[in-house]
SEVEXZA-222562 format. One record per residue (C-alpha): z negated, x negated, y negated. Coordinates in steps of 0.5 Angstrom, whole numbers, padded with zeros to 4 digits, always signed. Example, Ala and Ser with C-alpha at 12.3 -4.5 7.8 and 13.67 -1.06 7.14 Angstrom:
<sites>
-0016-0025+0009 -0014-0027+0002 
</sites>
This chain:
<sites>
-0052-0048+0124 -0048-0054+0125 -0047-0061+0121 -0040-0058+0117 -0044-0051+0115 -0050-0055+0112 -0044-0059+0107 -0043-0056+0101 -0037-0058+0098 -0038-0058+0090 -0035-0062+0085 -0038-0068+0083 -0040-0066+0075 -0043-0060+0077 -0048-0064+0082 -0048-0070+0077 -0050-0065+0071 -0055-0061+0075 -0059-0067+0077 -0059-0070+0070 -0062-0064+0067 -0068-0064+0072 -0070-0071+0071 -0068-0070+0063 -0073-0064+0064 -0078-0069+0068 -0077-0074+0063 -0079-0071+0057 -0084-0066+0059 -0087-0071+0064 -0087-0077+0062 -0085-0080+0056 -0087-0076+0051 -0094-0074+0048 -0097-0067+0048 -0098-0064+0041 -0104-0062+0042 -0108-0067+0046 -0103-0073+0044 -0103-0076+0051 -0098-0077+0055 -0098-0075+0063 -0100-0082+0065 -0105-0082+0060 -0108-0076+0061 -0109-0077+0069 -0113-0084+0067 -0117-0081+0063 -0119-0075+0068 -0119-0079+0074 -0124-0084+0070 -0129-0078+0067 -0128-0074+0074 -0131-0080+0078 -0136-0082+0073 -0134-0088+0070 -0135-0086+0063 -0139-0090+0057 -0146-0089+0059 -0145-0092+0065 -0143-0099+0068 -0135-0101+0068 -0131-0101+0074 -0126-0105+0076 -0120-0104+0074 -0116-0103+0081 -0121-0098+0084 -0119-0093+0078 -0111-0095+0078 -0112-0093+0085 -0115-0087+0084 -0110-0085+0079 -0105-0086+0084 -0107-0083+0090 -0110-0076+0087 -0105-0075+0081 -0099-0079+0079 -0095-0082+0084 -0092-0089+0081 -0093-0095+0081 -0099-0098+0080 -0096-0104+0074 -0094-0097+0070 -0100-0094+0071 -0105-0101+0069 -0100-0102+0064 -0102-0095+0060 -0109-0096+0061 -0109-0103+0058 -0106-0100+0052 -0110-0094+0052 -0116-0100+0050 -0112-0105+0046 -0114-0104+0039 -0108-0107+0035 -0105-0102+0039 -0108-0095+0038 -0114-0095+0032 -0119-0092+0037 -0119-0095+0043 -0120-0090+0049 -0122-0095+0054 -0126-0101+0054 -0124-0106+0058 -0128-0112+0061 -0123-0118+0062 -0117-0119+0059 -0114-0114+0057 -0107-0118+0053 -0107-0120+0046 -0103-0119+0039 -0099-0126+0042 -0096-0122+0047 -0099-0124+0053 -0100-0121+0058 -0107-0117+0061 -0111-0120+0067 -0109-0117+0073 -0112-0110+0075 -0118-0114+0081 -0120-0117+0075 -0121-0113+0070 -0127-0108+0068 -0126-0101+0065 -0130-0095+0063 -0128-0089+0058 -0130-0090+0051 -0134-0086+0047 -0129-0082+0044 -0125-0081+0049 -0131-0077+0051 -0131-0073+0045 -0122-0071+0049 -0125-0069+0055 -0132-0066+0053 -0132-0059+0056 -0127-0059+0060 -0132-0056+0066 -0132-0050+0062 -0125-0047+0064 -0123-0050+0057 -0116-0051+0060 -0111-0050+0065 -0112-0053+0071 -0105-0053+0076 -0105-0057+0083 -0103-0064+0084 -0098-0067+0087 -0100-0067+0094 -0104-0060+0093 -0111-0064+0095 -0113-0064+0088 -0113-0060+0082 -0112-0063+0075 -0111-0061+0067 -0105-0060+0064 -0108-0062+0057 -0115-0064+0055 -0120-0060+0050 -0120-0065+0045 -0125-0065+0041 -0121-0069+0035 -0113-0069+0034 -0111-0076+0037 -0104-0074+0037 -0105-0077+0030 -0110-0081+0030 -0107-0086+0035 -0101-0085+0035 -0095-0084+0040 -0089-0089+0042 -0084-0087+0047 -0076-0087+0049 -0074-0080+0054 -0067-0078+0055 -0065-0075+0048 -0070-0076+0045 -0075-0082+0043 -0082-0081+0038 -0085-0086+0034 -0092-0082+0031 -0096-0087+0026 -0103-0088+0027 -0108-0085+0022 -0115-0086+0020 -0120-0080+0024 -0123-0078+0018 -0117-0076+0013 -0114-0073+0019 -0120-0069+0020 -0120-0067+0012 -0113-0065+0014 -0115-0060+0019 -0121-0057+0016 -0117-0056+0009 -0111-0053+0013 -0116-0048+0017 -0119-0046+0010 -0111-0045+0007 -0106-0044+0013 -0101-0044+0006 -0104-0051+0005 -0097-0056+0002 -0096-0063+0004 -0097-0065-0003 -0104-0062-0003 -0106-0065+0005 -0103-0072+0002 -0110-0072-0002 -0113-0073+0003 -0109-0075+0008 -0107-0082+0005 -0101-0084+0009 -0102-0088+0017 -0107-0093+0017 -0104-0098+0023 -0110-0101+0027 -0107-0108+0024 -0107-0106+0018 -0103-0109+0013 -0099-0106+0007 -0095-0099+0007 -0090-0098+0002 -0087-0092+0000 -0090-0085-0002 -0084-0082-0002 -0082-0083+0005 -0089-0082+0008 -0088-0075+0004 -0081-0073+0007 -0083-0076+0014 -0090-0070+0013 -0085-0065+0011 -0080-0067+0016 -0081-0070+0021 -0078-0076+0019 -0079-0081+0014 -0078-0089+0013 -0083-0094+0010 -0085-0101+0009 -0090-0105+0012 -0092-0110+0010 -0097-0117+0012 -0102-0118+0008 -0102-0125+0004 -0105-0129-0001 -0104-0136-0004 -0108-0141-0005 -0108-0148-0009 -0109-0154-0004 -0110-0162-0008 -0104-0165-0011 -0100-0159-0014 -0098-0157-0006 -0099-0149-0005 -0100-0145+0002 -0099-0138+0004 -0104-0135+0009 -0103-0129+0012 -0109-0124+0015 -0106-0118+0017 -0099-0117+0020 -0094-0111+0021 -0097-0106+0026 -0093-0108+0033 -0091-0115+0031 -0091-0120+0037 -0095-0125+0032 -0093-0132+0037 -0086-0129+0036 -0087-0128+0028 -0090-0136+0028 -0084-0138+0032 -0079-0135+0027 -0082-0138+0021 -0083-0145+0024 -0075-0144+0027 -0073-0143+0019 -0077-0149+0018 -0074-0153+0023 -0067-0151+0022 -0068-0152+0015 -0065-0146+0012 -0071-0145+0008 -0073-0152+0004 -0080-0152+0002 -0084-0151+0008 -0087-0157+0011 -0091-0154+0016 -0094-0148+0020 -0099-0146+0024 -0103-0141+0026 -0111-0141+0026 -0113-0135+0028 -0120-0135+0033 -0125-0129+0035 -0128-0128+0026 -0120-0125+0025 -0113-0127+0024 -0110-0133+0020 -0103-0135+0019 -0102-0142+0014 -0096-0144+0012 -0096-0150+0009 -0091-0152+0002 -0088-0158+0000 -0090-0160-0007 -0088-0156-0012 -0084-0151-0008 -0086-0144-0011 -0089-0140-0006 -0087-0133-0009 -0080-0136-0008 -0081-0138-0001 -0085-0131+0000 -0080-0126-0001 -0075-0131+0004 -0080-0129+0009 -0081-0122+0008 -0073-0121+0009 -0072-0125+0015 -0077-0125+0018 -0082-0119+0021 -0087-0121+0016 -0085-0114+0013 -0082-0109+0018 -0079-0102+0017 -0083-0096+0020 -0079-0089+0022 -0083-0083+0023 -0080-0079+0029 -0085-0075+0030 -0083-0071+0037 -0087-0068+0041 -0089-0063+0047 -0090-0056+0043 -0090-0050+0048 -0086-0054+0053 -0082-0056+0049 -0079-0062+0045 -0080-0061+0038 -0079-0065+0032 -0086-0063+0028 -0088-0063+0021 -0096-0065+0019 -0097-0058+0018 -0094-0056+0024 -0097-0062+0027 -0105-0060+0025 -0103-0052+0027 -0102-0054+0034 -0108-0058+0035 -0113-0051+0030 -0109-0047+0035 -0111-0051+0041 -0118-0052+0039 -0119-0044+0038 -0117-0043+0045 -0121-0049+0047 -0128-0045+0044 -0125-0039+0045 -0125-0040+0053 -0132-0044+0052 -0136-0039+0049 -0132-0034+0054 -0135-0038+0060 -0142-0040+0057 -0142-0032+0055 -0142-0030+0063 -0147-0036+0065 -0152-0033+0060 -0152-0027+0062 -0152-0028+0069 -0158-0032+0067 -0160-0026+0063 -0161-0022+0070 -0163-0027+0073 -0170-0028+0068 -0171-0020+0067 -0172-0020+0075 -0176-0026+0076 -0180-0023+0069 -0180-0015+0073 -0181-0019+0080 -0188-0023+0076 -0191-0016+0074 -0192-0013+0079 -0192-0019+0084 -0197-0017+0089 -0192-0011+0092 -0186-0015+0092 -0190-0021+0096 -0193-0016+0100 -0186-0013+0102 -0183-0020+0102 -0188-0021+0108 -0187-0015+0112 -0179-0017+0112 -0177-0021+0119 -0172-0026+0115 -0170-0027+0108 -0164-0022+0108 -0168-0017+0111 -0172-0019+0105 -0168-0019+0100 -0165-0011+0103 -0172-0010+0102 -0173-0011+0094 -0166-0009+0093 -0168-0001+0097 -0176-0002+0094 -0175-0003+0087 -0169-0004+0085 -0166-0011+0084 -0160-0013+0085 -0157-0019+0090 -0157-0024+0085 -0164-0022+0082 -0167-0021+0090 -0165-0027+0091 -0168-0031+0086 -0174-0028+0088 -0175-0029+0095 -0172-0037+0093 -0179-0038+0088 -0182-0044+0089 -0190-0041+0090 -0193-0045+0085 -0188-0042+0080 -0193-0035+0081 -0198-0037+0076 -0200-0032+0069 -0197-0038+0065 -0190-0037+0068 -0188-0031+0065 -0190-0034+0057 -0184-0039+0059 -0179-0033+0062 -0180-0030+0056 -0179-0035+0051 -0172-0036+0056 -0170-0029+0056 -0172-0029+0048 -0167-0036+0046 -0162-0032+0051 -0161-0025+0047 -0161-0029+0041 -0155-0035+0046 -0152-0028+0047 -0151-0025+0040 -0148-0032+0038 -0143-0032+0042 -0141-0025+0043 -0140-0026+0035 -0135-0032+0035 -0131-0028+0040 -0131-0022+0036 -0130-0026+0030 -0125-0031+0028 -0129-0034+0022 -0135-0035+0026 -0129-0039+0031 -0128-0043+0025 -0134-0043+0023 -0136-0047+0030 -0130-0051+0030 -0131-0055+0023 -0138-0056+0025 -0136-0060+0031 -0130-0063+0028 -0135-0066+0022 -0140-0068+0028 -0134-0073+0030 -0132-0075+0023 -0140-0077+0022 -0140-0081+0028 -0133-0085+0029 -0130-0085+0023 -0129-0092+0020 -0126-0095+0013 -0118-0095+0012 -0115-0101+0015 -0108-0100+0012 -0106-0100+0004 -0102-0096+0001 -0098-0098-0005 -0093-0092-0008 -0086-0096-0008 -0082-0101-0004 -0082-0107-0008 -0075-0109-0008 -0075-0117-0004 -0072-0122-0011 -0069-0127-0007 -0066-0133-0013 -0062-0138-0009 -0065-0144-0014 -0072-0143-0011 -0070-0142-0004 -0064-0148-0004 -0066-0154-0007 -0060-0156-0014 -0056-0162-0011 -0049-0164-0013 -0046-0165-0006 -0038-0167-0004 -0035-0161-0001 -0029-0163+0003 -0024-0159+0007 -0018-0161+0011 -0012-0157+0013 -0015-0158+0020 -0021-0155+0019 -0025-0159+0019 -0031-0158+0014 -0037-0163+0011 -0042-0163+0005 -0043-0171+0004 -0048-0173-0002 -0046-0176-0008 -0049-0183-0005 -0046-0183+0002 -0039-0183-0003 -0040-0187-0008 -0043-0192-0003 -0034-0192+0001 -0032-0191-0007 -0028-0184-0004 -0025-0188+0001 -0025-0189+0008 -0025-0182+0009 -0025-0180+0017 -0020-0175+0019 -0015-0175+0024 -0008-0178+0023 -0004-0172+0022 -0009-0168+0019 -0009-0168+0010 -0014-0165+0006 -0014-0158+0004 -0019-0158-0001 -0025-0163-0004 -0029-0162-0009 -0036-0164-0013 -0040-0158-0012 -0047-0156-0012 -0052-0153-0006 -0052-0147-0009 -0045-0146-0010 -0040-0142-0004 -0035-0142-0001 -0029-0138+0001 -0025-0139+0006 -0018-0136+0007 -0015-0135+0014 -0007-0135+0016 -0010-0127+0019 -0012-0124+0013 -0019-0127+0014 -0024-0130+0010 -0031-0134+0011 -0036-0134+0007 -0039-0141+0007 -0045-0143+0003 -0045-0149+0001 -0051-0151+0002 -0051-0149+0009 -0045-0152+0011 -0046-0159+0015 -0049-0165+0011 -0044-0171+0015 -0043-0177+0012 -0036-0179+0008 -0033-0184+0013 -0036-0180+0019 -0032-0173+0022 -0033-0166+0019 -0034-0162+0024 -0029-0156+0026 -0030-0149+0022 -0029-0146+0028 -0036-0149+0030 -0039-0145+0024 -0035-0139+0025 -0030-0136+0031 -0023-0136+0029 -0017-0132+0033 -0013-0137+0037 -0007-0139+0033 -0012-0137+0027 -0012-0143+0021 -0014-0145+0014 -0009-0144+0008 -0013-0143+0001 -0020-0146+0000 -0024-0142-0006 -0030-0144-0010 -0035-0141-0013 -0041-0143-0018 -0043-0135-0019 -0040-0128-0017 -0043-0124-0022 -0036-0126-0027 -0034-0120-0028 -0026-0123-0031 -0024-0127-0024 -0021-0124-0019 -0017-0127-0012 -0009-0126-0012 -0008-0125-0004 +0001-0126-0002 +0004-0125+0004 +0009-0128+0009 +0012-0121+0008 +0012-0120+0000 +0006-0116-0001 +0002-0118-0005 -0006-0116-0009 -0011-0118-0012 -0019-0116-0012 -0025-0117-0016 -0028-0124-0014 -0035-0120-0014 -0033-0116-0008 -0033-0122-0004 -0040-0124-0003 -0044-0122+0003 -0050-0122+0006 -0048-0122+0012 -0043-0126+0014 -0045-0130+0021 -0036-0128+0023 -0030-0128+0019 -0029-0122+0014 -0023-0118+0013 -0020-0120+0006 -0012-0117+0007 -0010-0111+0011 -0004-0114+0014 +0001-0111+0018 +0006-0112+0025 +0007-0120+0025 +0006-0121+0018 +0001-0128+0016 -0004-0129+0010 +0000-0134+0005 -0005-0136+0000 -0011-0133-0005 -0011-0135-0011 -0016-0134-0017 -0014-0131-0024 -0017-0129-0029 -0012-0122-0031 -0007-0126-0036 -0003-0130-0031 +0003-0128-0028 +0005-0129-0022 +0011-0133-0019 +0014-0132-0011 +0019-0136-0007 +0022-0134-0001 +0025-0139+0004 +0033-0137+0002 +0031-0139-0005 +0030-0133-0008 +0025-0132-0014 +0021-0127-0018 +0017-0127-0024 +0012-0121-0026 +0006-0120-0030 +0000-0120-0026 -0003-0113-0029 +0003-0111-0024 -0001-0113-0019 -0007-0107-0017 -0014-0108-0016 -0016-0106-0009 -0021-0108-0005 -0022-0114+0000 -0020-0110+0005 -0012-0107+0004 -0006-0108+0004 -0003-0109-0002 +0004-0108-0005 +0011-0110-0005 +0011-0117-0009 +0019-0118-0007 +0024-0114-0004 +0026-0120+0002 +0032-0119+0005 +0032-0119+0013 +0031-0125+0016 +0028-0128+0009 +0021-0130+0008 +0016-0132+0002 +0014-0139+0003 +0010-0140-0003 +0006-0136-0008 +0003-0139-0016 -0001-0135-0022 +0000-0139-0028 +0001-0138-0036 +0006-0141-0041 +0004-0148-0042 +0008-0154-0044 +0006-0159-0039 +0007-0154-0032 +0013-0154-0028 +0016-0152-0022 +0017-0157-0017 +0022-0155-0011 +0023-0159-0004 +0028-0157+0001 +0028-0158+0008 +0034-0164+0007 +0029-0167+0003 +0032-0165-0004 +0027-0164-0010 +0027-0161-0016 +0024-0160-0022 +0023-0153-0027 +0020-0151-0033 +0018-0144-0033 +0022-0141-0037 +0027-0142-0032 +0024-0135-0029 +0025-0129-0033 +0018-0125-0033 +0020-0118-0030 +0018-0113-0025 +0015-0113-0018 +0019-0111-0012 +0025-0114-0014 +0031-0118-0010 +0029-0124-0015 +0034-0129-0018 +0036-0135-0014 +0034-0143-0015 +0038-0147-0011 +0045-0147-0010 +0049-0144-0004 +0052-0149+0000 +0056-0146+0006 +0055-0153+0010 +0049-0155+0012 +0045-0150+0006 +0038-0151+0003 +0032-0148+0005 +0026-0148+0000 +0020-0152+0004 +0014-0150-0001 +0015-0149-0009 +0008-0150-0013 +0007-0150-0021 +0005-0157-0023 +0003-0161-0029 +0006-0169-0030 +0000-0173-0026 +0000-0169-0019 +0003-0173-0012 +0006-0169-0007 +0007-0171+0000 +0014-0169+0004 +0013-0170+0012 +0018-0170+0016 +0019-0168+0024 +0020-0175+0026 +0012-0175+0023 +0015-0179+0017 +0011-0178+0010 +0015-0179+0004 +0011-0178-0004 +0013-0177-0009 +0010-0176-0016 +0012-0170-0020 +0013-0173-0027 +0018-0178-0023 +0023-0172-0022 +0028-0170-0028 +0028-0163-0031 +0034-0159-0028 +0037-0151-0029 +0036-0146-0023 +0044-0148-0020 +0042-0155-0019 +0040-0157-0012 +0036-0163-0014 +0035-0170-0013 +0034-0174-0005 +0029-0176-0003 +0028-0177+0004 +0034-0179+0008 +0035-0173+0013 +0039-0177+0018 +0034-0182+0019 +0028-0179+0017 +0029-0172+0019 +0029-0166+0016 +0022-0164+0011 +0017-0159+0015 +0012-0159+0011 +0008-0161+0004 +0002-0161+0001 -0001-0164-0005 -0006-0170-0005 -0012-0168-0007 -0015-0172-0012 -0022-0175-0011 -0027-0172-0015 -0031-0176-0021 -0037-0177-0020 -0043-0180-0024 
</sites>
């Protein structure tokens, strides 16, 4: 055959999919996931047969670690020897499996997460309850396939003597399938078994009577009855776990939380780290020190509080942010029938009754035929001894042994197993005693042979001597419960008071975006002045706020931040702010328009109005606006092609709503015909703009004697408005216009705001000039007006912004 017709030509998903399937296959029924009925996956299954075939076992001294890895390797799982340690070690870690399988001599890692002694210094051997998985396994109890190499036989599941799929858990990721099985205490699980063989129809309600939920080697606390009870009947479930903790009082009215157990597989270094990083970052006020004391008598976490810090408080912080409570979900896959399933208690504890009934079945089959050899062996010695002289006679007549044994089998009838058990007789055992033995043998096996054949013909007896010997392992090796469980998830309370510490700050934001919080003493001490901020930037917002107190940022690309204050740098009044972008990532182009605080979200009245470049506008409840998570921006308004953010305003339902377009188009409408709709949307059409017009400025206000509307031109014009100018109307209208169209040289509306008499604006021309103005110095006009000058264009230039000076904030 030549190159060319070796080649086969196929297409590359077919090749592709062919080979994924065959090493999916191999994954999750070779690899990764535990067999139903021994609870074991292949790795650890061949370690524990290598150890009991070469004899390391609990009664006999340990072995270096290396020496059974190699064996492992070399006869019957041909990987790298680190997958193969690794699982042996794990199989001998008691925070990892709540029955160790081996014991090890050495280091064998630690809850810290460090990682084991290499293999040449280790010791290892089988525990005692691993014996109990492999008890009988001589007796034909199991299939036995050949090895990888064909030099060796091994088996494809141990007998064991008790459901350690269970007991011990399993953990591990295949291809489209992962399990996660909890441990369980062994005797509860053993009440299980024995209450389902008793009542194959047996609920999960009435095996959850003695079967509690899991109990995690490390113990802890298990919340959730409710998920333990849906995860037995299912297959899946979730529950909390939860460390155990305790407070204790310390001198001068400080308190300390001590932590003695940890969630099952919680790294503890890790979880130490994370709290002193909370500390460190001081995102939790109150701590003053952690560490962690823990020796050889137990496990030992104290954090130490501040003085009068509320340790309840503090607590439930931890239990959210760190892994001092975790989540647990059952997803109890595993190998049933060849096959990966998803299994419920019942179908769990079904396997492993049927498994041990084929277990004894084959054991009693086997020892059935060895005692019946016997039997025929004892009844020829028991013939040969009476009449002895004839046979020892005909036996010295013989030439050799094989005529020997042709003789008695043709003389007197024995058979070839009997022939040969006599002419194999060791002399001394011809004395008159000896037939008293063979008797009381021949006795003990009729009586052997009866019971056996009775539990093969009789599942009861079957039944009858499984629960014997499953009540033998609860005896020997059940311990007390480690894990408590409680029958609800306590929701975690966490209140701002007991986590932030109350202080009055000066919160300030500039239209650069730079942000700070600056304490009441930094700015009393430059008496509000001295403010550091770049020549051409001005302040957006500035407030006296408290540390429990939010923030909301809003975005020109309908973004907002949420800011808590107490969060937000603490930087001296006369020093920098430090850039938003720092805290949060903004798009390119991307800047701060509006500046919201918040004291509570809870009022239910306010919401924010959103307006954009493009006329639309909406409102949102302000509740809506708070979240937990909030490490990037969030979208606050869907906006559409080129469209920006304008502003966000918060109402309280009774304002109306007041719109300007850049070609001095205005409209004003009631705010109720504006929609609630969530942060997310787009709104409705506020004003109906004309093609190249734009909106420039939006405003929420009631009727009130001393607000006006205050309008500058880019010529530099400013005019002044009572309300009343604008006639309440609908929404998506052309609107009314409030400048004068000049066919030279027209104005254009800058901003427009609604003002009361002690307000300053600030006018910036793009020669980088600033001009103020107060707005009680400008005289009311009617809508026809163009206003009064109050920038000189030809020598200053023409406005390109404004913004209002914001007055700085009392403080005490």
């Amino acid at each position: 055959m030549s190159q060319t017709e070796r080649l086969q030509d196929l297409p590359l998903e077919e090749v592709i999919g062919d080979r994924f399937g065959r090493y999916s296959k191999y994954i999750i029924q070779d690899r990764a996931l535990p067999d139903a009925r021994d609870g074991l996956k292949p790795v650890q299954r061949r370690i524990l047969y290598a150890m009991f075939h070469e004899g390391n076992t609990s009664d006999k001294a340990f072995r270096k670690s290396a020496k059974t890895v190699g064996n492992v390797i070399g006869n019957y799982h041909p990987h790298g020897d680190s997958s193969v340690y690794e699982a042996m070690v794990r199989m001998s870690q008691d925070w990892k499996v709540r029955h160790a399988l081996v014991e090890m001599h050495g280091n064998n890692g630690s809850i810290d997460g460090d990682p084991p002694a290499a293999m040449r210094y280790t010791e290892a051997r089988l525990s005692a309850i691993a014996g109990e998985l492999l008890r009988d396994i001589g007796k034909r109890t199991v299939e036995f396939i050949p090895n990888f190499d064909d030099s060796e036989v091994e088996p494809t599941v141990l007998p064991a003597r008790f459901p350690n799929l269970l007991v011990n858990g399993s953990t591990g990721i295949s291809a489209g399938y992962a399990t996660d099985i909890p441990p369980h205490a062994l005797h509860e699980v053993l009440d299980a078994v024995l209450m389902r063989m008793d009542n194959p129809e047996v609920t999960v309600d009435e095996l959850m009577t003695v079967i509690k939920g899991p109990d995690f080697p490390t113990g802890g606390i298990i919340q959730g009855i409710d998920g333990i009870k849906k995860a037995y009947e299912t297959g899946k479930g979730k529950i909390v776990v939860r460390s155990k903790t305790e407070i204790e009082e310390l001198k001068g009215g400080k308190e300390q939380i001590v932590i003695t157990e940890i969630p099952y597989e919680v790294n503890k270094a890790n979880l130490v780290k994370k709290i002193d990083e909370i500390r460190f970052d001081k995102k939790l006020d109150g701590i003053s020190d952690v560490r962690d004391e823990s020796d050889r008598s137990g496990l030992r976490v104290v954090i130490e509080l501040k003085k009068e810090i509320d340790a309840n408080g503090i607590l439930q912080y931890l239990f959210k942010n760190t892994d001092l409570q975790v989540t647990y979900n059952f997803n109890m896959i595993a190998i049933n029938d060849r096959r990966p399933m998803l299994m419920s208690l019942p179908k769990m504890l079904d396997a492993y009754i049927g498994h041990q009934k084929d277990v004894v079945t084959k054991r009693s089959e086997y020892d059935l035929i060895r005692a019946k050899d016997r039997l025929h062996i004892v009844e020829g010695l028991m013939k040969a001894l009476s009449i002895l002289d004839e046979v020892i006679q005909t036996i010295r007549k013989s030439q050799d042994k094989r005529d020997a044994k042709q003789n008695l089998t043709k003389k007197f009838d024995f058979s070839e197993a009997q022939a040969e058990a006599i002419v194999s007789l060791q002399l001394y055992r011809l004395t008159n005693t000896d037939i008293t033995e063979l008797r009381s043998e021949q006795e003990e096996l009729n009586k052997l042979i009866e019971e056996l054949s009775a539990i093969l013909n009789s599942e009861k007896k079957l039944i009858k001597v499984i629960k014997k010997e499953l009540l033998d392992i609860r005896k020997r090796y059940s311990e007390s419960r480690r894990s408590v469980i409680e029958d609800e998830i306590e929701e975690i309370k966490l209140t701002l008071e007991l986590l932030v510490p109350s202080e009055d700050v000066v919160v300030t934001v500039t239209k650069d975006g730079y942000v700070k919080r600056t304490s009441l003493r930094s700015y009393n001490a430059s008496n509000g002045q001295t403010f550091d901020m770049k020549e051409s930037d001005y302040l957006l917002y500035e407030a006296t706020m408290n540390t429990q107190h939010q923030l909301l940022l809003f975005t020109s690309h309908g973004n907002y931040i949420y800011q808590p204050v107490h969060e937000m740098p603490d930087i001296r009044w006369k020093d920098l702010g430090q850039h938003i972008s720092s805290i949060v990532g903004l798009e390119p182009n991307e800047h701060i328009i509006s500046v919201v605080g918040v004291e509570s979200f809870e009022e239910n009245e306010q919401h924010i109005l959103s307006v954009s470049k493009n006329g639309m506008v909406k409102q949102s409840k302000l509740s809506d606006y708070k979240v937990q998570r909030y490490s990037k921006t969030l979208k606050a308004m869907g906006l559409k092609g080129d469209d920006e953010m304008l502003t966000a305003i918060p109402v309280n339902g009774t304002e109306d709503v007041f719109i300007f377009t850049h070609n001095a188009y205005a409209v004003r409408f009631p705010l109720s015909e504006v929609p609630v709709l969530g942060v997310k949307a787009s709104g409705v059409k506020g004003i109906n703009l004309k093609d190249s017009d734009y909106v420039v400025s939006a405003a929420a206000a009631n009727e009130q004697a001393d607000l006006s509307m205050l309008l500058i031109t880019q010529r530099g014009a400013v005019k002044r408005m009572k309300l009343s100018e604008l006639d309440a109307g609908t929404r998506a209208k052309r609107g009314v216009v409030v400048l004068k169209e000049l066919k030279a040289n027209p104005h254009r509306v800058v901003t427009v705001d609604i003002v009361d008499d002690q307000e300053v604006y600030v006018l910036e021309t793009n020669n980088g000039g600033r001009v103020d103005v107060e707005a009680s110095t400008i005289r009311f006009v009617d809508r026809y007006s163009n206003g009064t000058f109050k920038v000189d264009e030809k020598e200053s230039g023409t406005v390109v912004h404004v913004f209002k000076k914001v007055s700085l904030p009392e403080t005490k």
